[in-house]
Each structure stands twice: as structure tokens, then as C-alpha cells.
KEFI-838024 format. One line per 5 residues: number of its first residue (from 1); for each residue x, y, z of N, C-alpha, C, CB. Coordinates in steps of 0.2 Angstrom, whole numbers, m for minus. Last residue first. Glycine has a CB too. Layout:
NUM = X/Y/Z/X/Y/Z/X/Y/Z/X/Y/Z ~ ...
END
This chain:
79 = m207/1042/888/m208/1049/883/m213/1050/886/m208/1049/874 ~ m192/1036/896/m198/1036/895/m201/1044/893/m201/1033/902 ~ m176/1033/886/m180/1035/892/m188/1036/889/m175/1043/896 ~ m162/1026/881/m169/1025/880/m171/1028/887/m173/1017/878 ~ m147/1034/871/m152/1031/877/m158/1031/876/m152/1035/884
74 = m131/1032/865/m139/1028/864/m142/1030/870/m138/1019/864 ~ m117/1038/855/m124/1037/861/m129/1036/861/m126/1042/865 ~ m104/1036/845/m112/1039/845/m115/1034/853/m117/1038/835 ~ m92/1045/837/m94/1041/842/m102/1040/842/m92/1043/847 ~ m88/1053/826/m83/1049/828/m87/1043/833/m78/1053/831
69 = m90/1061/811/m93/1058/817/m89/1055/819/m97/1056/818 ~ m84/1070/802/m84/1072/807/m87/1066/812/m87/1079/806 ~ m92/1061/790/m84/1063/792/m83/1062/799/m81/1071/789 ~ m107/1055/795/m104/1060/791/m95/1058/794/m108/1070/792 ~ m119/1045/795/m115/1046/797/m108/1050/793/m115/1040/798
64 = m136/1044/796/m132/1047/793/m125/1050/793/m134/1048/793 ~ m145/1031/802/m141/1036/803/m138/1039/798/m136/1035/808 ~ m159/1022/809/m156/1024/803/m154/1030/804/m160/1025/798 ~ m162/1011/821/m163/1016/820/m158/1019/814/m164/1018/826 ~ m172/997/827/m167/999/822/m168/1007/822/m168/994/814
59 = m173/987/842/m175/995/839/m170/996/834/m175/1002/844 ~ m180/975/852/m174/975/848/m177/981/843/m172/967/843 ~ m189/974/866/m189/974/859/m184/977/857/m193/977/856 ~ m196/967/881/m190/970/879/m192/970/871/m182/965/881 ~ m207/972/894/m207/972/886/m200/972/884/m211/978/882
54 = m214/975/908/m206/970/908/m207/969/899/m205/961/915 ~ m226/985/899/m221/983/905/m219/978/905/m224/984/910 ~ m225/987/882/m228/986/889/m223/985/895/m233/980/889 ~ m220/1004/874/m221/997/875/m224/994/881/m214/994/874 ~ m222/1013/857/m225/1011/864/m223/1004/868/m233/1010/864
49 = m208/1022/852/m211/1017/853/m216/1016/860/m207/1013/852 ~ m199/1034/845/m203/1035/849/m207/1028/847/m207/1042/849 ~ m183/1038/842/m187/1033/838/m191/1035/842/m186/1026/837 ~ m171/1051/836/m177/1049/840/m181/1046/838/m180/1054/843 ~ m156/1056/832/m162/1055/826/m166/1051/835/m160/1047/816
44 = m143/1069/829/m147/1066/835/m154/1064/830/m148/1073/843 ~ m128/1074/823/m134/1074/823/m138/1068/829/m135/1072/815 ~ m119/1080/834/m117/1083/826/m124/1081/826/m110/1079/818 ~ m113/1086/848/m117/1081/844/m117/1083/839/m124/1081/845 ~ m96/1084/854/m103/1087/853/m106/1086/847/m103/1095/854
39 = m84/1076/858/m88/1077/861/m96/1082/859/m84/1079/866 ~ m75/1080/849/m71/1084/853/m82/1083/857/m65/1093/850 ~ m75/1074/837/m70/1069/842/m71/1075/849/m59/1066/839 ~ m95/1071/838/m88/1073/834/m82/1073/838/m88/1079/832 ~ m107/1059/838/m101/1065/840/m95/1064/835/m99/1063/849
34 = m123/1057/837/m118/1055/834/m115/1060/835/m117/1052/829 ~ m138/1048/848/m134/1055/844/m125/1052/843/m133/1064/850 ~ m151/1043/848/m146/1041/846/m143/1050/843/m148/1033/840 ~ m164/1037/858/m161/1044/855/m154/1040/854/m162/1053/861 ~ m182/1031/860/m174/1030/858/m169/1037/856/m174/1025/850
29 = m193/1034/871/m189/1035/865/m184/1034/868/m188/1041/862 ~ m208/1025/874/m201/1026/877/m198/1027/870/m197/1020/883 ~ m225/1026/883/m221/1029/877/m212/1027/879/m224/1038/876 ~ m232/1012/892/m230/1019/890/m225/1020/884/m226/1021/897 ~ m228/1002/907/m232/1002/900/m234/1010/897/m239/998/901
24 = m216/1006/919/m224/1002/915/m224/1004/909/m231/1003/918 ~ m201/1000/917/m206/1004/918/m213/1001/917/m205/1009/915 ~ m192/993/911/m191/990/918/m197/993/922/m185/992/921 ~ m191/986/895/m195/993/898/m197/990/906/m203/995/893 ~ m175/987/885/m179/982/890/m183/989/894/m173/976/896
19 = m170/987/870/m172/990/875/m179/989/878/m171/996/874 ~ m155/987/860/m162/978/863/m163/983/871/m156/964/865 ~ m152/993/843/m152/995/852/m158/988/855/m155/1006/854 ~ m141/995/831/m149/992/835/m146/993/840/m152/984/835 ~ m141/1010/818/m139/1007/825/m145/1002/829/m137/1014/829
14 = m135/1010/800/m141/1007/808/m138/1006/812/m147/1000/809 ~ m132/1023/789/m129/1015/793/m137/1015/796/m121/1016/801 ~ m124/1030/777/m132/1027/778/m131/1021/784/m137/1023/769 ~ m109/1036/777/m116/1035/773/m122/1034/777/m116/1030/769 ~ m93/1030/785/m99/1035/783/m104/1034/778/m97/1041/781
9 = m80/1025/794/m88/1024/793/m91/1031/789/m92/1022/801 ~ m71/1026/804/m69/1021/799/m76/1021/794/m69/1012/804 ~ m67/1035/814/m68/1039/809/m68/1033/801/m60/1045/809 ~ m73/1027/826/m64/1026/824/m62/1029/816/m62/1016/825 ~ m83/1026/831/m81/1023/827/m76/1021/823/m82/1024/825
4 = m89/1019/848/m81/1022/846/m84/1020/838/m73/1017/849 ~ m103/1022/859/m98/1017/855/m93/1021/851/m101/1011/849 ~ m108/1022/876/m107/1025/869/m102/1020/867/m104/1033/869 ~ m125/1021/883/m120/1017/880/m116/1021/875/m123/1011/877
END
């Protein structure tokens, strides 16, 4: 999933993400990176949680949003 910030934002934000585990029961990281307008990462923070199978849970993850960021990407995949 990527979102737009539209250069409106910087400091200390959160991003939530509600990630449903369609897998079994297992480790699944969060990775949240933030871009710059021409597409490349500036910073990338990784949550690593356990969860059970069909488990959905709402993930806060703390950013640091600088100038240069413009967008940022979410995926959860099994760790």
C-alpha cells in the first residue's frame, strides 16, 4: 500500500497498518519505508510480531519524517 504526503508533514509521526495473517501462525514483519519524490527510500523502520493464524492486529509503527519524504509503503510479509 503506498500513501502520498504531499511534502505536508515532518517530525515524529505513526503509521497504523490492521494486518490480517492469512498464513499460519508465525513471525510477520511490518516494514514501512518512506520515499522521496523520485521513488527511493530515505528511511525504512521494521516491526517484527508473532501472530496466530486467521489473527488480524492493528500495528503502530513510529517514523521520522524528514523534508525530503514524500510517500511511504507498507508491507507485511512472513519473517
Amino acid at each position: 500500500m503506498e500513501q502520498d504526503f504531499l511534502g505536508a508533514l515532518t517530525g515524529t509521526g505513526t503509521v497504523e497498518v490492521l494486518v490480517e495473517n492469512d498464513g499460519q501462525e508465525g513471525q510477520v514483519e511490518v516494514v514501512v519505508e518512506l520515499e522521496d519524490n523520485h521513488g527511493e527510500v530515505v528511511t525504512r523502520e521494521i516491526e517484527s510480531i508473532h501472530m496466530e493464524e486467521g489473527e488480524q492486529r492493528r500495528i503502530s509503527v513510529d517514523v521520522e519524517v524528514t523534508e525530503e519524504v514524500e510517500a511511504y509503503e507498507v508491507e507485511a510479509r512472513a519473517g
